[in-house]
N, C-alpha and C positions, 0 to 999 in steps of 0.2 A: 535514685540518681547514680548515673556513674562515676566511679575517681577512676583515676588517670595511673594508679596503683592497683593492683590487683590481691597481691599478696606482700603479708611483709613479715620480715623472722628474724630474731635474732638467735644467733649461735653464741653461745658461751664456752669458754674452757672447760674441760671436765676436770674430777679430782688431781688426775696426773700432769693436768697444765700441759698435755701433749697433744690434746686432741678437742678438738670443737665440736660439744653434742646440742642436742637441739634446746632452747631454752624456750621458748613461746613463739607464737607466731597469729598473724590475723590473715584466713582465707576465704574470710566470703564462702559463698555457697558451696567450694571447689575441695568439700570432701577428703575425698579419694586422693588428693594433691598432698593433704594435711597428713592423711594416715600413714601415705609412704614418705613423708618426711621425717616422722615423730623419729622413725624408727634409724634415721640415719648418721653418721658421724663423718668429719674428716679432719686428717692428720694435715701436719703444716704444708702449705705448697698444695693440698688438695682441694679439687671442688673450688667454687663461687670462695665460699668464705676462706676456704684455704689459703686462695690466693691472696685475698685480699691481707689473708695476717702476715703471708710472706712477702707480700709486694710494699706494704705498710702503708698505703695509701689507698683511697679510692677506685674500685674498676666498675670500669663497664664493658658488660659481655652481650655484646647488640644481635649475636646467635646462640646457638645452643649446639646445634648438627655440627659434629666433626670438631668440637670445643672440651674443652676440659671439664665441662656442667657434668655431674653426675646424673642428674634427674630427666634426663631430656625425654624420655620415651613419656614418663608420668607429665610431665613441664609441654608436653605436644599435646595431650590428652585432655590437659585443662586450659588448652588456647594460649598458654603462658610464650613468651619468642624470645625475651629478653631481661637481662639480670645487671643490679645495681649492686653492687656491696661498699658496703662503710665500718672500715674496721675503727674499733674506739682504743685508743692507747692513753696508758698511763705509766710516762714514759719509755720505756721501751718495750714495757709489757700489756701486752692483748686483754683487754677486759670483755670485751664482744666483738661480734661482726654483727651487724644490722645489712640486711639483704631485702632488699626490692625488686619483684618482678612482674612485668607488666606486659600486655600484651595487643599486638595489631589489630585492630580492628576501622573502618573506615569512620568510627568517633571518637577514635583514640589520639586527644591531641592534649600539650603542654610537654614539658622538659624539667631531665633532672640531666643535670652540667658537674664533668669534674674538670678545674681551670686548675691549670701548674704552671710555674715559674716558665716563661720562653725560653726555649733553648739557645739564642744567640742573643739573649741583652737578660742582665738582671734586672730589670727595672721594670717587666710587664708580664702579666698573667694572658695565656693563652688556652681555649678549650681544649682539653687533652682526651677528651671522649664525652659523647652526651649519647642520650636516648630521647628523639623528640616524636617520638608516635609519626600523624600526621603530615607531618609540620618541614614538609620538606624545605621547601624556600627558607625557613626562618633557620634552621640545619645548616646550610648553606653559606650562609651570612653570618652565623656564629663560630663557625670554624673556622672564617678567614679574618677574625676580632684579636685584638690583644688591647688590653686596658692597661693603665698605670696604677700606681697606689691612689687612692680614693676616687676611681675612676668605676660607674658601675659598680652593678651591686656586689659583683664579686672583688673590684678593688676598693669597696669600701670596707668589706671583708679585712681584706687583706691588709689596711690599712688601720684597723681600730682593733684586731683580733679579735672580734667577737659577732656573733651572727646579726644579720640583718634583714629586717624585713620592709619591704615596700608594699605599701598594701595599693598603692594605684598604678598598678607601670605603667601603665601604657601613654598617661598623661604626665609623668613625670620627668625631671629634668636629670634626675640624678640616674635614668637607665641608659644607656647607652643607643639601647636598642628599640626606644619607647613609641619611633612609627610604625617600626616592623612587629612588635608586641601588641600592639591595640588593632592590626590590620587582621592578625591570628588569633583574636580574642584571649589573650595573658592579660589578665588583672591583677594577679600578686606575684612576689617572690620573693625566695626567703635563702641565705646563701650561709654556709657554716664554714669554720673555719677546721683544719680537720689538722691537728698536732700529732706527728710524731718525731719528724727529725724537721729542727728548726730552719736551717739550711735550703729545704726543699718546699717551700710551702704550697699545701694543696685548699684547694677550696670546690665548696659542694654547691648548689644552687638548684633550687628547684624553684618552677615555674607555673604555675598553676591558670588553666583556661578557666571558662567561665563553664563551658559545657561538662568538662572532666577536670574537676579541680583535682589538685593533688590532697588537699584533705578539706571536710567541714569547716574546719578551727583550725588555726596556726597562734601558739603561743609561744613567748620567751620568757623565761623565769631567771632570776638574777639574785644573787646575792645582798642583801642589804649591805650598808655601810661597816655595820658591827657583825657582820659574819655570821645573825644569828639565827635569821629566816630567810626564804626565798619569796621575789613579788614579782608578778607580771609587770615586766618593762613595756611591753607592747601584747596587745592581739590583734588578731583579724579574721572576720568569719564572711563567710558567702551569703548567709544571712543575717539581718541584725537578730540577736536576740541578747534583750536586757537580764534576763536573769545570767548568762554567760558572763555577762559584764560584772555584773556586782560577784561573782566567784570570781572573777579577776582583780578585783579589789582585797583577796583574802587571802594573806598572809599562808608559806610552809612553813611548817618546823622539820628538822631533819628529823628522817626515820618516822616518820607519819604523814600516811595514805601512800597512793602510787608515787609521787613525785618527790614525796621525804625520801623513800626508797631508794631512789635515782639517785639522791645527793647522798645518802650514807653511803650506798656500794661502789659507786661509781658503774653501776653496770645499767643500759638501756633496759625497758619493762613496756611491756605492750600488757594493758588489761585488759579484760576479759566479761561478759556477760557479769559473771559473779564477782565482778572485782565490786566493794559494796565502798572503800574506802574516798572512791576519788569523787563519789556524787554525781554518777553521769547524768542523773534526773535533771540537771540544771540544763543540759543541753538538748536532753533526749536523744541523746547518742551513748554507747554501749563501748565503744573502743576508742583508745589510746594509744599511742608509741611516745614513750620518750626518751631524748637522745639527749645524756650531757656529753659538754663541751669542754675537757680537761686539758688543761695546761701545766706540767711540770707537777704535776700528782695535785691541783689545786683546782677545784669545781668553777669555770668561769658562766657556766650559764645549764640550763635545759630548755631545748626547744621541743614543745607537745605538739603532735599532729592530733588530731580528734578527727574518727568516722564515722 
């Protein structure tokens, strides 16, 4: 099956905190894309992730040719056209950049949306860059949107601080956009809230087709009341399967498996084939990304993509 995601990495600080070297990444079959990445670093203001640590928010790099992307000649080679980064801060300091790159094809449809505060009213969020494959009409129609607080999924975002997912848009009442979503076949989407300077709020949103979801699994993992495990608040998968479900029933403890990890360091993890900890047997799926959700150095959520 295809996703709507091609490649995904996250870049971590190196020892000198000066420079972002390669931390993991998932590439599918695309090799040769991986080997000349391992190998690669960039200082603040450079490259995809660069930017995103100096920019402090969300970009989206919808070319490559004649752009600041380092890899373009390798990123043309493995069909890749266009790049997402999501730097993770814990308050003012950079824990990662999470990067997504994805690429055109005439099957390539769904959306990954970054919505910022409107520049003439504080009171509505407006797309400030998306990548919608496809999907031009519905492209279209979402850049000339502005929602309020609890308005859409991303002013629901924006109004509760904490991600949200809708697992049926297109029939829903709470999307904005829920005739023009079921017309483009989007069935889910899941919107993060992305914390660095409170002032300027950004929000992420991904959209997911039915033909290219954006992943297998979508999970939200939360904090209990006493601070002491993490539980699935919500999932939602493309297909049912009950054994996912009863591992949704089962409790993290910090600092054990993939997703304790995630809460102890504060830093995203993508596993891997050999990763033995997270039980992908229950899914039969082999990969992971997850991405917490930190506010003021305090772990408010992890949301897992599964592929």
């Amino acid at each position: 099956m295809k996703t709507f995601i091609k490649v995904t990495e996250i870049w971590i600080p190196d020892k000198s905190r000066t420079q972002l070297e390669f931390g993991s990444g998932h590439y599918g079959n695309l090799t040769d894309f991986k080997t000349d990445s391992a190998h690669q670093k960039f200082a603040y203001n450079e490259g995809l992730p660069g930017k995103a640590w100096a920019e402090g928010h969300p970009i989206v790099l919808s070319q490559f040719e004649d752009s600041y992307f380092k890899r373009t000649l390798a990123a043309k080679n493995a069909g890749l056209t266009c790049g997402i980064a999501l730097p993770i801060f814990s308050g003012e300091f950079l824990m990662a950049v999470v990067v997504f790159l994805c690429g055109d094809d005439k099957d390539h449809a769904g959306a990954i949306e970054v919505w910022h505060q409107s520049l003439n009213t504080d009171n509505t969020l407006s797309v400030m860059d998306g990548y919608y494959g496809t999907l031009q009409n519905f492209e279209t129609i979402s850049k000339k949107l502005s929602v309020s607080k609890g308005q859409g999924i991303a002013g629901m975002t924006w109004q509760s601080g904490m991600p949200v997912l809708i697992e049926d848009i297109g029939s829903g009442d709470n999307f904005v956009r829920a005739k023009e979503a079921q017309a483009e076949g989007i069935t889910a989407g899941i919107s993060i809230p992305v914390y660095n300077n409170p002032d300027k709020p950004y929000v992420m949103t991904f959209l997911s087709a039915k033909a290219t979801p954006i992943a297998k699994r979508i999970q939200i993992w939360i904090p209990n009341f006493q601070g002491t495990q993490l539980i699935c608040q919500q999932g939602f998968s493309k297909d049912t399967n009950d054994l996912a479900a009863i591992f949704e029933t089962l409790p993290v403890t910090k600092a054990i498996g993939a997703l304790g990890r995630v809460w102890l360091t504060g830093i995203p993890i993508i596993t891997g084939d050999n990763e033995s900890d997270y039980s992908p047997e229950l899914d039969n799926l082999s990969t992971m990304l997850a991405i917490p959700v930190i506010e003021n150095g305090h772990l408010k959520a992890i949301i897992s993509f599964l592929f």
